[in-house]
C-alpha positions in Angstrom: 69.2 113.4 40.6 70.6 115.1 43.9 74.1 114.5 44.7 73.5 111.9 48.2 75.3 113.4 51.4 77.4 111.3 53.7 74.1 110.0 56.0 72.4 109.2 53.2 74.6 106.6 51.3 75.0 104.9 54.9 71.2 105.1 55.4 70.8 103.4 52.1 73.1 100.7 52.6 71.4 99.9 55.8 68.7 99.8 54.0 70.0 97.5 51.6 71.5 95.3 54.1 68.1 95.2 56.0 66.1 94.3 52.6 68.5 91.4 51.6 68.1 90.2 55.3 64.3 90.1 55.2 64.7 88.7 51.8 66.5 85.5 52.9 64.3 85.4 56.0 61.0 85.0 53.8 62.6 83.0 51.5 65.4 80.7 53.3 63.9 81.1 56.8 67.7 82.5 57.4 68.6 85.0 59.3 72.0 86.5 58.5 72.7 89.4 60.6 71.6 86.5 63.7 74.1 84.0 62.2 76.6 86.6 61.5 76.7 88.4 65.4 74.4 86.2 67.1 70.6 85.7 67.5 69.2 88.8 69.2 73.1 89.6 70.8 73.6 93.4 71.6 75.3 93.5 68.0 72.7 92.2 66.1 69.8 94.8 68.0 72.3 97.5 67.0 72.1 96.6 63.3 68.9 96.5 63.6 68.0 99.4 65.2 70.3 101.4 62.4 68.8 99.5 59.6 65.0 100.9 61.4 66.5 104.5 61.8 67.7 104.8 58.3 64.1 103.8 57.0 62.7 106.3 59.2 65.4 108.8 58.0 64.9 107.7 54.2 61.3 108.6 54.8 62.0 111.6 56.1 64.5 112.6 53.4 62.4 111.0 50.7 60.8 114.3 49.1 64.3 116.0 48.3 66.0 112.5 47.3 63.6 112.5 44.6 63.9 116.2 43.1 65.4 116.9 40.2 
């Protein structure tokens, strides 16, 4: 597996972070970057926006994440 730069651990996490949110959406109807800085505050549009341009970014990257 390729060693992951800098912009690509963050880009995962965001990920992550973004996954687990829509996870407790669907199954808690919760929300918890809203709870945590606010429903649809300029905080909570900035996460996710990020969380958005690390997908895009992950997709991007995606054919030398997975060379060996």
């Amino acid at each position: 597996m390729p060693k992951l730069s800098s912009l690509q651990w963050i880009a995962l996490i965001l990920l992550i972070v973004g996954g687990l949110n829509w996870g407790l959406v669907g199954l808690f109807d919760f929300d918890l970057v809203a709870a945590i800085f606010g429903m649809m505050s300029a905080l909570s549009r900035i996460v996710y926006i990020l969380v958005g341009l690390s997908a895009i970014y992950i997709l991007g990257t995606l054919g030398r994440l997975t060379k060996g």
